[in-house]
Structure formats: structure tokens, C-alpha cells
N, C-alpha and C positions, 0 to 999 in steps of 0.2 A: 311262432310266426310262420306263416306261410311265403317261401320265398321261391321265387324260379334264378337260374343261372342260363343267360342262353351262352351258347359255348362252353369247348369239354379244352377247352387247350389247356395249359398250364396254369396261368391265371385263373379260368372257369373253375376247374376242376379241386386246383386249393382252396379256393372261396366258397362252392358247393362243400366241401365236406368240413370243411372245418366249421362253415355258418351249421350243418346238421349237427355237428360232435358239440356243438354247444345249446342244442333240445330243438333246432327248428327242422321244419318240415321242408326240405329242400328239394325239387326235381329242376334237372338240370337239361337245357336243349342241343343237342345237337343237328347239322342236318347230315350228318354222316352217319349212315344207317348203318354199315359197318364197327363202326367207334360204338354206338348206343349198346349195339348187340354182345359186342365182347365186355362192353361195362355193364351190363347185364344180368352175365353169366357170371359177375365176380371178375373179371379180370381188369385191372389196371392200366391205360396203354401208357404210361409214362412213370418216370423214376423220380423221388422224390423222399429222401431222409423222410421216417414217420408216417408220411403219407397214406401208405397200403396198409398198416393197422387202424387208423379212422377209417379210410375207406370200408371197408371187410365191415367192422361193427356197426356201420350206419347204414349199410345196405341192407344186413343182416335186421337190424331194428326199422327197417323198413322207412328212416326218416331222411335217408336217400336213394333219389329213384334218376330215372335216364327215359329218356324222348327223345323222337323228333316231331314230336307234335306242338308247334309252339302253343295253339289254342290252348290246348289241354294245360297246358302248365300256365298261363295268364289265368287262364279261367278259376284257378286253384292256388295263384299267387297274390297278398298286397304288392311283396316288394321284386322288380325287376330287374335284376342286372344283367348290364352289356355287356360281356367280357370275351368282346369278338378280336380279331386280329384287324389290326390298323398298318399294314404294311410300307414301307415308304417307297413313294411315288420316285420317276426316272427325277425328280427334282428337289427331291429329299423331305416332302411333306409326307403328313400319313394319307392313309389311302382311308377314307370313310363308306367305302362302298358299304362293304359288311354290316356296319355301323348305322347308316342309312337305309340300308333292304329291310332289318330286322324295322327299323323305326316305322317304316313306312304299313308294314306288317302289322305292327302292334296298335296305328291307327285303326286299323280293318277289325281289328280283332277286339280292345277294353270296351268293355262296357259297364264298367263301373270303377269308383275311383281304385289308380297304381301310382307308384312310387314309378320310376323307369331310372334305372343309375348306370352314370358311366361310369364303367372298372376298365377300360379297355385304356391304354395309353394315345389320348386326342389332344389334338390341340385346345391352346384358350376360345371361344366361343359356339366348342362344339355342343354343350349344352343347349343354348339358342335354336342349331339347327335341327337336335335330335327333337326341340319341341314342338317346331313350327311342321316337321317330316309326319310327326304323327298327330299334329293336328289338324292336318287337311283332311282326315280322314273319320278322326274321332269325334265321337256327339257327346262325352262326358268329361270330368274333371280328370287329370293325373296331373303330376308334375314330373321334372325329370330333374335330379340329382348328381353332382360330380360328387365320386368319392375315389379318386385314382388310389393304385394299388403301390405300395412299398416291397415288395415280393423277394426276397434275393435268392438265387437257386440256389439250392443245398439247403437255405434254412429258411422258405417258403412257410412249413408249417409255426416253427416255432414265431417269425414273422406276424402272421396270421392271428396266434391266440396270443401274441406278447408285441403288442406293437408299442414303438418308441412316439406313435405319434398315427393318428387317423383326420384325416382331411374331408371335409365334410361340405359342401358348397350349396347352398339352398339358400333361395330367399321367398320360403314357401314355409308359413311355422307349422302347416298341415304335414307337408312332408319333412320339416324337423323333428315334429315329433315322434313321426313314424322311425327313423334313425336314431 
């Protein structure tokens, strides 16, 4: 399967390599042209038990790549993950900017049917917003999927390819199936 990750942070970055270390085709977005370039060149910006041995072999096998071109990675993905940072607001809510630029983004840009999933940590009816954000813009099918992430640091990857449990939120059996 062909998959994009937009975001390289922590969350992005285990879920790009480890969704490659298991045969998919993953390019992952950032817009920190910096971060793309030194993941690039092979280099890692973050520490993570296990991590940098998938990393290293799926770049190497070419079934992980790095952007900041979102087009380019929708255009080459079914399935979309959000795995932006939701920061909390002076009132203790997350911050959906991020969350909402990409969405709005990704109206401008499908043109044919996507998955679009939230991995980012949102509140309950940010699915709703992330749909209605990119369908002011969109003229085809996607739907948008919660599938929040269980990640614990230090054991992110083992997490990842051994989970106790994956949460899946669609009421689209088009995009169930795709999951």
C-alpha cells in the first residue's frame, strides 16, 4: 500500500517506518526543509530504542522517502495520516491549527478517492472538522478516519509492530476496508 505521513515528529516518524518495515510504500511530509534534508541524507533527528535500524533499511530499500511536498506524496498515496502536533492552547484544549492547515490543504489538492486519518492526539469530534475543512475544497470522495496512536517512549517501536490494542473509528465500510 501506498501511504503518506504528513509529520516527521515522534509519532510521524515511528508510524512512517515502521508502516515501511512492514512492505508499504511510505513518504513522509514535512515542512521543515531542514529536518527532510538531514532525513535524507540517512540521518535520524530523534532517539528512539530500535528505531534507526528500520529507519537505515527502509530508506536503503527505497520504501521510505521524505518531502515537503505534500502534492507529491497525496498524489502517490491511498492512505493519509495526520500526525501533526496538537499543542495545548493558554486553556488547556489542543491547538488544531496544524491539524486544520494540512486539512484544508489536502481539500486543494485529492483528486481522487483518500483515506485521511487522524494519528495526532485530538479531541472527540475532530474527525467532523477535519471532514467538513477539506470538503470545502474537494470535488471527490475521501473519508477521514480516527485511529489515535498508543506510542510510549522508549518502547514506541516495539508498540507499533506489537500493539495491545489498535482503535479504528470509521463509519465508512469503504474506508474500513482500506484499514
Amino acid at each position: 500500500m501506498n501511504i503518506a505521513v504528513v509529520g516527521t515528529g515522534y509519532v510521524g516518524l515511528v508510524t512512517g517506518t515502521c508502516f515501511a518495515e512492514t512492505g508499504n510504500n511510505v513518504i513522509c511530509v514535512d515542512i521543515n526543509k531542514e529536518k527532510v534534508k538531514t532525513m535524507q541524507s540517512g540521518v535520524i533527528p530523534i532517539y528512539e530504542p530500535h528505531l534507526e535500524g528500520l529507519f537505515q533499511r527502509n530508506t536503503k530499500s527505497k520504501r521510505l522517502s521524505f518531502t515537503t511536498n505534500l502534492k507529491e506524496a497525496v498524489d502517490k498515496s491511498l492512505v493519509i495520516f495526520l500526525a501533526l502536533s496538537t499543542p495545548p492552547d493558554e486553556d488547556g484544549s489542543a491547538d488544531l491549527t496544524h491539524v486544520l492547515d494540512v486539512a484544508n490543504q489536502l481539500g486543494k489538492i485529492i483528486k481522487e478517492y483518500k483515506v485521511v486519518i487522524n494519528k495526532s492526539t485530538v479531541p472527540v469530534g475532530t474527525a467532523e472538522l477535519v471532514q467538513k475543512t477539506i470538503a470545502k475544497n474537494c470535488k471527490t470522495d475521501f473519508d477521514v478516519v480516527s485511529n489515535p496512536e498508543f506510542l510510549r517512549e522508549g518502547f514506541a517501536v516495539d508498540d507499533f509492530m506489537k500493539p495491545d490494542r489498535v482503535v479504528v473509528g470509521t463509519s465508512s465500510e469503504r474506508a474500513k476496508k482500506v484499514m
